[in-house]
TORGU-253213 format. One record per atom (N, C-alpha, C, O): x, y, z; residue in one letter; residue number from 1; atom name. Coordinates in steps of 0.05 Angstrom, whole numbers, plus 5000, padded with zeros to 4 digits. Layout:
BEGIN
+------+------+------+------+-----+------+
|   c1 |   c2 |   c3 | type | seq | atom |
+------+------+------+------+-----+------+
|    X |    Y |    Z |    A | NUM |   CA |
...
+------+------+------+------+-----+------+
***
This chain:
BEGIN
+------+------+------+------+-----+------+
|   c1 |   c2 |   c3 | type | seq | atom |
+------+------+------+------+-----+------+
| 5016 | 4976 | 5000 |    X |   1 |    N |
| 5000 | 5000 | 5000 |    X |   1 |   CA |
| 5017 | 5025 | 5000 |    X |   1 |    C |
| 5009 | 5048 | 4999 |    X |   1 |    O |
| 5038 | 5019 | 5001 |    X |   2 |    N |
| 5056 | 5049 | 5004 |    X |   2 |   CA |
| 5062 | 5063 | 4980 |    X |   2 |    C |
| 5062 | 5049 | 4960 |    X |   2 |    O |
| 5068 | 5088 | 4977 |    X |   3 |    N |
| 5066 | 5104 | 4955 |    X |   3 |   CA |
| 5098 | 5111 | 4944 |    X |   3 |    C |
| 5111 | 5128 | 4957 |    X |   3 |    O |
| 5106 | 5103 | 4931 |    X |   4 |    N |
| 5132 | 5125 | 4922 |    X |   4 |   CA |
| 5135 | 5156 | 4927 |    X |   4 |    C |
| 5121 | 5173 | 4918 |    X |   4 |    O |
| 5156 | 5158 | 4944 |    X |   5 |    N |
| 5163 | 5193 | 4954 |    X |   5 |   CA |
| 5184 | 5206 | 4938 |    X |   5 |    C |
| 5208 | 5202 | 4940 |    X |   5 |    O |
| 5166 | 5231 | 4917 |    X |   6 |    N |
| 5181 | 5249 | 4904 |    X |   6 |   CA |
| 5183 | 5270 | 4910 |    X |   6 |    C |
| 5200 | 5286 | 4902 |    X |   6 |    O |
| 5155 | 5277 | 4932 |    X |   7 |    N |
| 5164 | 5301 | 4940 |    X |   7 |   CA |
| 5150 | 5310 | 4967 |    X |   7 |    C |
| 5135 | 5294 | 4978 |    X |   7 |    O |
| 5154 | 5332 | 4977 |    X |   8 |    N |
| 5151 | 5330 | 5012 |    X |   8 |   CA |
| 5123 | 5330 | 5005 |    X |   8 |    C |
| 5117 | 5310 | 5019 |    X |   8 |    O |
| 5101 | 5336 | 4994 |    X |   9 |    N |
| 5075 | 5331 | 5003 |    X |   9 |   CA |
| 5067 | 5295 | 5001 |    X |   9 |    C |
| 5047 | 5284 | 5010 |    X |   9 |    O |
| 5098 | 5282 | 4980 |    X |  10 |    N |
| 5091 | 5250 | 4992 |    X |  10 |   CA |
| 5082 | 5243 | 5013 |    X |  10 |    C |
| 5061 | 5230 | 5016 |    X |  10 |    O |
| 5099 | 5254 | 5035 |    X |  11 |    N |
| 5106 | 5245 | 5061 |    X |  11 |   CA |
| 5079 | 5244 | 5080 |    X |  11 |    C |
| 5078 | 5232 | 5101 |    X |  11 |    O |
| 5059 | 5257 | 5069 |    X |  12 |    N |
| 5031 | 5271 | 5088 |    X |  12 |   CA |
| 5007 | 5249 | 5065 |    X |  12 |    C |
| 4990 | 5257 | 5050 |    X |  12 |    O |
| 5014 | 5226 | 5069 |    X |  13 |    N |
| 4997 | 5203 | 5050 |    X |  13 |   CA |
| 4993 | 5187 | 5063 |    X |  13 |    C |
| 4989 | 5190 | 5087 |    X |  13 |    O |
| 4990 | 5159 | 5049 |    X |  14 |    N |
| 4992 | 5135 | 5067 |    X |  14 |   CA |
| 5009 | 5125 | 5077 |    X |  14 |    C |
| 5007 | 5108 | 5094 |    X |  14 |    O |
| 5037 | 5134 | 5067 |    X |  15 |    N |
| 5059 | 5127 | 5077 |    X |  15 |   CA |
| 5060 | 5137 | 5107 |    X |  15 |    C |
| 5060 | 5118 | 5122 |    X |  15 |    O |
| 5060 | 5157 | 5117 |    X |  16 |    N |
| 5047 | 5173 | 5139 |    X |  16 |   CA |
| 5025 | 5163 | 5156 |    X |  16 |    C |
| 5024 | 5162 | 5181 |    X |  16 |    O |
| 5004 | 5155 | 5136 |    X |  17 |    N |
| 4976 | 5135 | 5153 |    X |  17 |   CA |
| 4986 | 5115 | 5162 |    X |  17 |    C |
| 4978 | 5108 | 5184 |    X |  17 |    O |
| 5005 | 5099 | 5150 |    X |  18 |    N |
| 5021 | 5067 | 5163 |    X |  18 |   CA |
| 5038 | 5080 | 5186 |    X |  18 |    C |
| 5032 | 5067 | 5206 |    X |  18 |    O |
| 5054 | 5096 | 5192 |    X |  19 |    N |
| 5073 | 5103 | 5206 |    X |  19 |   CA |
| 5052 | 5104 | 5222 |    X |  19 |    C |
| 5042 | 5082 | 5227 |    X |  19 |    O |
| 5040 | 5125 | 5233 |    X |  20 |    N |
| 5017 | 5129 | 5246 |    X |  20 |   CA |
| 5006 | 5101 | 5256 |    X |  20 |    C |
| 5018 | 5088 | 5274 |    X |  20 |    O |
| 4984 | 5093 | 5244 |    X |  21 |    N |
| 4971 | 5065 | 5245 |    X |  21 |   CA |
| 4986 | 5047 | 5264 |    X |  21 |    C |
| 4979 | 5037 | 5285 |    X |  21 |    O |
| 5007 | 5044 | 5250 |    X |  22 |    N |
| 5035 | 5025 | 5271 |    X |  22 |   CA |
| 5038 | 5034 | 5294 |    X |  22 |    C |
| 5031 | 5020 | 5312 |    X |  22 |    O |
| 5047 | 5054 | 5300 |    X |  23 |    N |
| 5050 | 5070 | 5326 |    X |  23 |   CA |
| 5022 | 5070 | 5348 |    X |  23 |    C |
| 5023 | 5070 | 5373 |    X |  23 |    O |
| 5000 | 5071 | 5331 |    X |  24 |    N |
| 4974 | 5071 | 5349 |    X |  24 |   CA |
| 4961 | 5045 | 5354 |    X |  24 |    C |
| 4946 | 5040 | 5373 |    X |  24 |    O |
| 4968 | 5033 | 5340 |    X |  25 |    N |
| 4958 | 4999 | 5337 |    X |  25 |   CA |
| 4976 | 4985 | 5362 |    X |  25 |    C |
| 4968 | 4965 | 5374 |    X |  25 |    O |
| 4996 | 4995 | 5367 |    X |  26 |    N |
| 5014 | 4986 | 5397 |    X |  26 |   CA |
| 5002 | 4991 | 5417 |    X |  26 |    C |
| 5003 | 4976 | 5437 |    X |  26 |    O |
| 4986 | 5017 | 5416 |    X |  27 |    N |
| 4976 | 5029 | 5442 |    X |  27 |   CA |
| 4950 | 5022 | 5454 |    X |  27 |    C |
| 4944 | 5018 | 5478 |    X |  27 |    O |
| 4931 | 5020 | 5424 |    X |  28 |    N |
| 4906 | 5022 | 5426 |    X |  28 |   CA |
| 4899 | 5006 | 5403 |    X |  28 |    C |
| 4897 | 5015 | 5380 |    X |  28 |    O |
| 4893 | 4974 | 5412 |    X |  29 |    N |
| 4889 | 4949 | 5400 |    X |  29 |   CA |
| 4858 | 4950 | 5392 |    X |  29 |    C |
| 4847 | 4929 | 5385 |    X |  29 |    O |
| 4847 | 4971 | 5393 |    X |  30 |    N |
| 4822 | 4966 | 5372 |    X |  30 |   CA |
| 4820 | 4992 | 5359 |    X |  30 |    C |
| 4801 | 5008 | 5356 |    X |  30 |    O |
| 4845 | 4994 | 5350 |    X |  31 |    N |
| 4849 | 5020 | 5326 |    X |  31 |   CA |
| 4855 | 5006 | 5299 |    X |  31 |    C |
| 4874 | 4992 | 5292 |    X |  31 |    O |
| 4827 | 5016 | 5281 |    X |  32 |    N |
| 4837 | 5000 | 5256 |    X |  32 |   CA |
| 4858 | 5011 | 5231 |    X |  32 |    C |
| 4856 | 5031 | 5216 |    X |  32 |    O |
| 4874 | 4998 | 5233 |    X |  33 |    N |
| 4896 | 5007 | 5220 |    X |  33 |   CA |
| 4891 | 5008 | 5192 |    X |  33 |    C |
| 4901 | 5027 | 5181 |    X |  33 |    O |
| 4876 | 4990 | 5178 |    X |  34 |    N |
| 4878 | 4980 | 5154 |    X |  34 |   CA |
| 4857 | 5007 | 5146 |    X |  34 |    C |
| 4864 | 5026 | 5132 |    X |  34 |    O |
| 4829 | 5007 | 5158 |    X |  35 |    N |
| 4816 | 5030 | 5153 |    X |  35 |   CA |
| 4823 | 5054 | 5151 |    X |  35 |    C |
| 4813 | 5068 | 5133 |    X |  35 |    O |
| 4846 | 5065 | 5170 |    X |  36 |    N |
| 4846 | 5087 | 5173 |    X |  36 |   CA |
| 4866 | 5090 | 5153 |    X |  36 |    C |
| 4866 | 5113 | 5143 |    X |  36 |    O |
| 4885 | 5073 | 5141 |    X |  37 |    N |
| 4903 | 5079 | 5116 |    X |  37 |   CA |
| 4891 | 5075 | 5089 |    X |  37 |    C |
| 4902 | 5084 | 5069 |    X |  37 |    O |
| 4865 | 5062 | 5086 |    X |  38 |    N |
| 4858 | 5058 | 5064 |    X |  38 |   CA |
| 4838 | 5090 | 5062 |    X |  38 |    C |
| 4831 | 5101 | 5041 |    X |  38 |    O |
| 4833 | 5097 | 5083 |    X |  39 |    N |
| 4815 | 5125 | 5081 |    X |  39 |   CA |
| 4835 | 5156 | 5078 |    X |  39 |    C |
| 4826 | 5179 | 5072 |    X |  39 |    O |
| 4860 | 5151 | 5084 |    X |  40 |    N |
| 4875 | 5171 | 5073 |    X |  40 |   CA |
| 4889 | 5165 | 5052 |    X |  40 |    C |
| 4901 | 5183 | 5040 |    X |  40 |    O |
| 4891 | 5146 | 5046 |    X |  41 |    N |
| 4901 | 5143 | 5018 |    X |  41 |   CA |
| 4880 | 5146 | 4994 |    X |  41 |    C |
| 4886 | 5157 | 4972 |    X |  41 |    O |
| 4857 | 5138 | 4999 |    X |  42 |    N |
| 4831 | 5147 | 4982 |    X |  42 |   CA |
| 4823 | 5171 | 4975 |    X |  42 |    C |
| 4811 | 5176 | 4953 |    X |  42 |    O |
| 4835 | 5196 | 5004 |    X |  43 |    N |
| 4827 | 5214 | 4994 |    X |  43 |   CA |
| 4849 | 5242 | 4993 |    X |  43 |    C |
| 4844 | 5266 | 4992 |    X |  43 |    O |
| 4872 | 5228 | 4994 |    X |  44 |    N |
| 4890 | 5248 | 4994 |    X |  44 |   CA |
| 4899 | 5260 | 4974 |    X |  44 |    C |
| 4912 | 5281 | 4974 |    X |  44 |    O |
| 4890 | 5242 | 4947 |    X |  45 |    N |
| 4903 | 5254 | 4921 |    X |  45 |   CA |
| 4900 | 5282 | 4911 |    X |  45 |    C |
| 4878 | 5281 | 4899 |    X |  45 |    O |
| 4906 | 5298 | 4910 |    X |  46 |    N |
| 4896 | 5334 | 4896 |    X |  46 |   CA |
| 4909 | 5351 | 4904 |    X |  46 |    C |
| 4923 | 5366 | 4891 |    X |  46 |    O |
| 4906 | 5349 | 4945 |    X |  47 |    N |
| 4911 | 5355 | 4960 |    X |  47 |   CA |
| 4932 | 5370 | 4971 |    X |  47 |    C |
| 4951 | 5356 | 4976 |    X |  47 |    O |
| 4937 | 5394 | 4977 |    X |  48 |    N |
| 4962 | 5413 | 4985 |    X |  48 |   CA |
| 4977 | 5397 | 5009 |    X |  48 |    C |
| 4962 | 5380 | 5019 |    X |  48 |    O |
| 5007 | 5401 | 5023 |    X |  49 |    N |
| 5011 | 5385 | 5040 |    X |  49 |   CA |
| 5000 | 5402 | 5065 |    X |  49 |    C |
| 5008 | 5395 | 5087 |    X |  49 |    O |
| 4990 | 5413 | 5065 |    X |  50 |    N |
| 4975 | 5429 | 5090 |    X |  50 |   CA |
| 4940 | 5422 | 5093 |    X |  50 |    C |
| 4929 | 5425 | 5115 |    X |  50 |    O |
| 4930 | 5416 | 5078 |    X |  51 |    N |
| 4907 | 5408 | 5074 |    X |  51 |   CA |
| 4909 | 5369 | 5071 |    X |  51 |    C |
| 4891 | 5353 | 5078 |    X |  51 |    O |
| 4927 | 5363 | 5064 |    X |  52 |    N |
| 4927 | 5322 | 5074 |    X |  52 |   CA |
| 4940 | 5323 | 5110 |    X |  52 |    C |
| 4938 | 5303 | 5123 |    X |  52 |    O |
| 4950 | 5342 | 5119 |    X |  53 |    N |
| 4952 | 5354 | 5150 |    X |  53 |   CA |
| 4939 | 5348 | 5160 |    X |  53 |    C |
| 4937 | 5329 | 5176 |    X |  53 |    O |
| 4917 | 5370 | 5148 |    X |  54 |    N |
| 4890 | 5373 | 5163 |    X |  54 |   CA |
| 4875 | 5345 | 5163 |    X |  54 |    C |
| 4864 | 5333 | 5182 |    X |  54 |    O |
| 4877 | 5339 | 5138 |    X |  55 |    N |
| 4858 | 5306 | 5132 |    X |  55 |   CA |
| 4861 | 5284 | 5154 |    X |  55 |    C |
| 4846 | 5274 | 5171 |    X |  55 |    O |
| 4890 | 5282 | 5146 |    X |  56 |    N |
| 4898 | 5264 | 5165 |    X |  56 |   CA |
| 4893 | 5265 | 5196 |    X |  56 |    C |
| 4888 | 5243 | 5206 |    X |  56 |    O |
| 4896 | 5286 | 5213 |    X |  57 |    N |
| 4884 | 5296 | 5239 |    X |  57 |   CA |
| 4855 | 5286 | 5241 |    X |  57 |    C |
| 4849 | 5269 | 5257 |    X |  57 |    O |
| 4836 | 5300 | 5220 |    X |  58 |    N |
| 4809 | 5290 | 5221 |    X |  58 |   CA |
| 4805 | 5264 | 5221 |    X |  58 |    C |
| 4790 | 5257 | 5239 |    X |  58 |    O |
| 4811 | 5250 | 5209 |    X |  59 |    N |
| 4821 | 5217 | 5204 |    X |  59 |   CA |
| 4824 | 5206 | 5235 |    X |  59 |    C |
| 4810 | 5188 | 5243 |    X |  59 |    O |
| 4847 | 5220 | 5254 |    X |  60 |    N |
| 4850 | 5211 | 5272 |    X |  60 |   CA |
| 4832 | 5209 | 5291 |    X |  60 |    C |
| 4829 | 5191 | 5309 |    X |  60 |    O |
| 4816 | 5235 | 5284 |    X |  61 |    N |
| 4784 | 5241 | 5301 |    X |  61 |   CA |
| 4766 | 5220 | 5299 |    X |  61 |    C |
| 4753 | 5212 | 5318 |    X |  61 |    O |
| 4767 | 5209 | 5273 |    X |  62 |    N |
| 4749 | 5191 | 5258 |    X |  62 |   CA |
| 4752 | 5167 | 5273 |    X |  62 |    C |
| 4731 | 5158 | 5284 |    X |  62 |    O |
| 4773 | 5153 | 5275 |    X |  63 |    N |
| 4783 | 5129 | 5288 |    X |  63 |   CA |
| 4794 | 5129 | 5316 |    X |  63 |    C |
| 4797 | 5107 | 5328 |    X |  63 |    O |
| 4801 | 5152 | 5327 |    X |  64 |    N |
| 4804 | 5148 | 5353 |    X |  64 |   CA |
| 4777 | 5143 | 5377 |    X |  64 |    C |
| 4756 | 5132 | 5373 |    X |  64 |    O |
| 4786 | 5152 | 5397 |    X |  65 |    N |
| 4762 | 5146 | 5408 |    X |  65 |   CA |
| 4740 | 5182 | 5418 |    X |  65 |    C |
| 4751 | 5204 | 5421 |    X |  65 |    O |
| 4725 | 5179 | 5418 |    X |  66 |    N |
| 4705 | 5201 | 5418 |    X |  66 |   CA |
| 4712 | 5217 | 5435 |    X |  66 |    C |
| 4706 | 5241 | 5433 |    X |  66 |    O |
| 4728 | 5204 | 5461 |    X |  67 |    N |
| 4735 | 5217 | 5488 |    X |  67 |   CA |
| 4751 | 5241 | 5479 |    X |  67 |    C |
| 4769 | 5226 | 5471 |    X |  67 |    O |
| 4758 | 5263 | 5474 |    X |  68 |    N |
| 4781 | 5271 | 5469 |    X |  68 |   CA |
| 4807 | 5269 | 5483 |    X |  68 |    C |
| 4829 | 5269 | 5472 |    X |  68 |    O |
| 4804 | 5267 | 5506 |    X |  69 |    N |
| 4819 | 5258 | 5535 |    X |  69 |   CA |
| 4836 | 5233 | 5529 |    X |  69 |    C |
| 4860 | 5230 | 5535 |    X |  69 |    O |
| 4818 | 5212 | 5515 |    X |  70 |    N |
| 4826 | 5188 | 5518 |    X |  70 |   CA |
| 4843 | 5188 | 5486 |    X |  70 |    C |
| 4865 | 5177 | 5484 |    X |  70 |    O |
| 4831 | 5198 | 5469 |    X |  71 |    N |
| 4850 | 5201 | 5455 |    X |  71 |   CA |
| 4889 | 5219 | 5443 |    X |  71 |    C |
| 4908 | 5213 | 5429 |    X |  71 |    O |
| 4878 | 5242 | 5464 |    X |  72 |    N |
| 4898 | 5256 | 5469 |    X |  72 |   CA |
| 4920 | 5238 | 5490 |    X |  72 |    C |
| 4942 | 5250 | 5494 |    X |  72 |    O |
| 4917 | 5216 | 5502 |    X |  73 |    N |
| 4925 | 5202 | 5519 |    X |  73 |   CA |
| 4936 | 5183 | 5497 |    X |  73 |    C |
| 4961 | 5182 | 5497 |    X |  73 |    O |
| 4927 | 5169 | 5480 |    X |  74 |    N |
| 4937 | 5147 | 5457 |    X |  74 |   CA |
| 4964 | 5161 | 5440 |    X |  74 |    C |
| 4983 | 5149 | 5430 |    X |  74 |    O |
| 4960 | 5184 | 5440 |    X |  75 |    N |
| 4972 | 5210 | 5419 |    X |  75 |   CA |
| 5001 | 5214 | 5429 |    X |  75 |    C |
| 5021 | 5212 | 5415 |    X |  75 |    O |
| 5000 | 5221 | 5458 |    X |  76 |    N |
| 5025 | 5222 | 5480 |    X |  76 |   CA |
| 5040 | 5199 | 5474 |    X |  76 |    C |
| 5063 | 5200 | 5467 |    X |  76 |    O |
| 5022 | 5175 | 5479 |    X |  77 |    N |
| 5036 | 5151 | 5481 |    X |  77 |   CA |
| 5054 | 5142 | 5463 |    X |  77 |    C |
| 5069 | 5125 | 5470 |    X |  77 |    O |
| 5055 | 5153 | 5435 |    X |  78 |    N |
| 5062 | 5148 | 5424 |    X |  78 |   CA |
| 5088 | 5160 | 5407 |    X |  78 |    C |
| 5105 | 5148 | 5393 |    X |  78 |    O |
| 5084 | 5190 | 5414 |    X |  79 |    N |
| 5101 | 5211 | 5416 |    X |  79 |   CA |
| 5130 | 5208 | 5423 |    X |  79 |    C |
| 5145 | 5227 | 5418 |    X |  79 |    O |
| 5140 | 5187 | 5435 |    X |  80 |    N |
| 5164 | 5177 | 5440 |    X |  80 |   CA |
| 5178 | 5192 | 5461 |    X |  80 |    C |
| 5165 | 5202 | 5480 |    X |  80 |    O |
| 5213 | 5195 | 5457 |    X |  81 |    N |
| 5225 | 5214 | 5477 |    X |  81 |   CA |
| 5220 | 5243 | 5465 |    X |  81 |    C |
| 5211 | 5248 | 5442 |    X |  81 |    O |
| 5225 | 5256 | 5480 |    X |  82 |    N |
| 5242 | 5293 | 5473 |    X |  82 |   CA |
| 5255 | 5291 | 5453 |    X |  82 |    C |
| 5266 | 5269 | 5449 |    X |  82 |    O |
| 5258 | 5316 | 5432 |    X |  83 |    N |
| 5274 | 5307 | 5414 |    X |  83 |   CA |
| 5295 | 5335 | 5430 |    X |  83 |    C |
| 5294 | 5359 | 5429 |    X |  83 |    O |
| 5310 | 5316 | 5441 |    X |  84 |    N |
| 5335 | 5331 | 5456 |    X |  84 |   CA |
| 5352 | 5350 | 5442 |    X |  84 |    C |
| 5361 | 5369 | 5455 |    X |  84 |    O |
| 5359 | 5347 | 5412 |    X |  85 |    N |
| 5375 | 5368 | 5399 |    X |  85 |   CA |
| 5362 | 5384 | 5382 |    X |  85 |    C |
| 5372 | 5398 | 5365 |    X |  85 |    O |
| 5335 | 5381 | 5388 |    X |  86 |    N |
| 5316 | 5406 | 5366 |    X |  86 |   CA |
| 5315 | 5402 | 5337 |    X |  86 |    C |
| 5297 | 5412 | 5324 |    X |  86 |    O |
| 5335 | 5386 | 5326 |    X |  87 |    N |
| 5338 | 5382 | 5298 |    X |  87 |   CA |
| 5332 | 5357 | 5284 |    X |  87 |    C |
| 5334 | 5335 | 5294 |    X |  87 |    O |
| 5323 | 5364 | 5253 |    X |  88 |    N |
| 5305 | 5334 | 5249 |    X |  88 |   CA |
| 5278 | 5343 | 5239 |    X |  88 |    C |
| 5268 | 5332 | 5219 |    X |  88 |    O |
| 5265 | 5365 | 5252 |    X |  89 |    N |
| 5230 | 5363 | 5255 |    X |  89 |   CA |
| 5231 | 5355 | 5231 |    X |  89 |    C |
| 5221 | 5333 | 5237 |    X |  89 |    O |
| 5235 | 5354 | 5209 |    X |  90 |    N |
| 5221 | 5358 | 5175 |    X |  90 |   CA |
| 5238 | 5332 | 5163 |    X |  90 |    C |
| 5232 | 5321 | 5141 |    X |  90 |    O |
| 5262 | 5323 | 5179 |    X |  91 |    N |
| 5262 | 5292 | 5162 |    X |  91 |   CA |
| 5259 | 5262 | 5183 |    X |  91 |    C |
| 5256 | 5238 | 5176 |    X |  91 |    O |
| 5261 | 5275 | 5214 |    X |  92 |    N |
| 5247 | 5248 | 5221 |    X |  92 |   CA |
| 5222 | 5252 | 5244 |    X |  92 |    C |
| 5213 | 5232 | 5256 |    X |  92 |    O |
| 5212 | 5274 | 5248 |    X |  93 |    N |
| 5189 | 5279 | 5267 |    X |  93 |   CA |
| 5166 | 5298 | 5248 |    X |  93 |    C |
| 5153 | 5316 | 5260 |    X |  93 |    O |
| 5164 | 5293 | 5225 |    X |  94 |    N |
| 5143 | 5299 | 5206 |    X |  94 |   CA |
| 5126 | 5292 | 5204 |    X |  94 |    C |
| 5109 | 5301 | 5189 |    X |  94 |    O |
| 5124 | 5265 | 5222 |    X |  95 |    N |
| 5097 | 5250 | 5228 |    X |  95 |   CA |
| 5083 | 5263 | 5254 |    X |  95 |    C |
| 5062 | 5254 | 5263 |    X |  95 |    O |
| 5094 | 5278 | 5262 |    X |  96 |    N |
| 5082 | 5295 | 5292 |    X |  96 |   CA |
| 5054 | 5317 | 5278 |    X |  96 |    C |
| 5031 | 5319 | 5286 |    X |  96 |    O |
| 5064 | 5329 | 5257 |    X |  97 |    N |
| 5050 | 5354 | 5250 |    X |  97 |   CA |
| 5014 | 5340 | 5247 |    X |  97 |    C |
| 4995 | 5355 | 5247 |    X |  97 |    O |
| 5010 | 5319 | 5246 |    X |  98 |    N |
| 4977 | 5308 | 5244 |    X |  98 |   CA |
| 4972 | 5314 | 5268 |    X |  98 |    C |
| 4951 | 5326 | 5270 |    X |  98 |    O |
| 4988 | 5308 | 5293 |    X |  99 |    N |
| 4983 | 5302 | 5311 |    X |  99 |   CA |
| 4973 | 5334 | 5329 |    X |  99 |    C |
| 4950 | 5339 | 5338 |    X |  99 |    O |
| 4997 | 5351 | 5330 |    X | 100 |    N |
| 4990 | 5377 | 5329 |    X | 100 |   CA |
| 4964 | 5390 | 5320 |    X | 100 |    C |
| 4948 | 5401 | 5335 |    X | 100 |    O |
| 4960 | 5388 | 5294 |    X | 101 |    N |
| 4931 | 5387 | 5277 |    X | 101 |   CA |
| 4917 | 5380 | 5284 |    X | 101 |    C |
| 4896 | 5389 | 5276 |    X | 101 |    O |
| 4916 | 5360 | 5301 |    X | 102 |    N |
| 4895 | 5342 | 5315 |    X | 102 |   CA |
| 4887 | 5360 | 5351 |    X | 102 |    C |
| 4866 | 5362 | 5364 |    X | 102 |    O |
| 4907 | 5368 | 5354 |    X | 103 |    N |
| 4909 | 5383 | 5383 |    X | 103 |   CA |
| 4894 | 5419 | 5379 |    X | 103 |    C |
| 4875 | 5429 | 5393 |    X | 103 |    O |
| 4904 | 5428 | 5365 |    X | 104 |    N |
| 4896 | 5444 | 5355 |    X | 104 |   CA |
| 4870 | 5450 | 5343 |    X | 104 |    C |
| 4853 | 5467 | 5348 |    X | 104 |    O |
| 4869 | 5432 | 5327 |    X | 105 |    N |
| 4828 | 5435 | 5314 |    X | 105 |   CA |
| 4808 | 5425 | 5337 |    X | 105 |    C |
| 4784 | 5432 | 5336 |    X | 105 |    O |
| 4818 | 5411 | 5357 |    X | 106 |    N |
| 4807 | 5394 | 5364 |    X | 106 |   CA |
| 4800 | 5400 | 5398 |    X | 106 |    C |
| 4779 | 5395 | 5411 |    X | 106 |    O |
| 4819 | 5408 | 5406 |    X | 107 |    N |
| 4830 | 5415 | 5441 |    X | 107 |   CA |
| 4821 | 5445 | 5446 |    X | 107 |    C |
| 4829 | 5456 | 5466 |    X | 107 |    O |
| 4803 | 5461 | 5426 |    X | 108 |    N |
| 4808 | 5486 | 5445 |    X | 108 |   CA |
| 4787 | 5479 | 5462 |    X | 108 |    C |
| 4791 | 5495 | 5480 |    X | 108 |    O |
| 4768 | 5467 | 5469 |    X | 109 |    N |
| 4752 | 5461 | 5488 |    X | 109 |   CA |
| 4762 | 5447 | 5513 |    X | 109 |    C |
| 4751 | 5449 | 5536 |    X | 109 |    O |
| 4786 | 5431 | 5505 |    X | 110 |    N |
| 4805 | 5423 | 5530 |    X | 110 |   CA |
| 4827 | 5437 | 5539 |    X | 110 |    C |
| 4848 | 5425 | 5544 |    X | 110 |    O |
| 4825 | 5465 | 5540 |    X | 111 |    N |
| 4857 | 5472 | 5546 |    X | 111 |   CA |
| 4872 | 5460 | 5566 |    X | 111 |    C |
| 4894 | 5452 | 5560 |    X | 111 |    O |
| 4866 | 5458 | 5587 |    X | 112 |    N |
| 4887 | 5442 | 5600 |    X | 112 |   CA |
| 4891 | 5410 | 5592 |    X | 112 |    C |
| 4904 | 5400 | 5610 |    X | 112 |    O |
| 4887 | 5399 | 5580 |    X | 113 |    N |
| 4897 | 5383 | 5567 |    X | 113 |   CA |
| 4913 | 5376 | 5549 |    X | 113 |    C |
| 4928 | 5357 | 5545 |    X | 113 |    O |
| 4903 | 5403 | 5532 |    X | 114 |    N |
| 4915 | 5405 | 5510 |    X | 114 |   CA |
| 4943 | 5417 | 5512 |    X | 114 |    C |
| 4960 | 5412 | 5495 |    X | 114 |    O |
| 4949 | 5435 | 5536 |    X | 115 |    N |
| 4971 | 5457 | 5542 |    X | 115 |   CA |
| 4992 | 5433 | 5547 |    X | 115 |    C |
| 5014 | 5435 | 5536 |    X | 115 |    O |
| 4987 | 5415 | 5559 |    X | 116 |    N |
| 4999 | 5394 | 5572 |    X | 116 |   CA |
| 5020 | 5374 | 5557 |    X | 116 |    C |
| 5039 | 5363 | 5566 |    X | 116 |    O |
| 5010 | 5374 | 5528 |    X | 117 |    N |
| 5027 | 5359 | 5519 |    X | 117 |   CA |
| 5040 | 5372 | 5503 |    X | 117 |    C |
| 5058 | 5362 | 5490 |    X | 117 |    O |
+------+------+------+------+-----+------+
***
């Protein structure tokens, strides 16, 4: 299912939905993985890399759990260490920006939750 990457809006695809998927499927064993990659890959094609961002975030809404709490809790979990030397965001923590997207569209009704992570 993975896509060939030619250029940075590759990266915000399904290639991105599997990275994801994998990471949440450890945490939270009734997250469907296969769904949630076959629904951003369905509809990401056109798409600016700021707008398959956004997709993908909503996606996460879609398949996480309704709680926002409980999902902002799956989201952490998965987030790994600190990235201790600041450097990297855009070739190996580029999979964070859904996640942000996700905090952001999603958390202003939770601020202290949301401030938190």
């Amino acid at each position: 299912m993975k896509e060939k990457i030619t250029r940075m809006t590759d990266y915000f695809g399904v290639n991105l939905a599997i990275v994801l998927a994998e990471k949440i499927s450890l945490i939270y064993k009734n997250f469907d993985k296969e769904k949630f990659a076959a629904t951003v890959k369905r509809n990401c094609s056109g798409k600016t890399l700021t707008q398959r961002v956004e997709f993908i975030a909503d996606c996460l809404k879609l398949h996480l759990s309704n709680d926002y709490k409980k999902a902002v809790a799956i989201l952490i979990k998965i987030m790994g260490e600190e990235n201790q030397s600041e450097t990297g965001m855009f070739k190996e923590y580029y999979w964070l920006m859904p996640i942000g997207k996700f905090i952001e569209k999603y958390g202003l009704e939770h601020y202290d939750t949301s401030i938190k992570v």
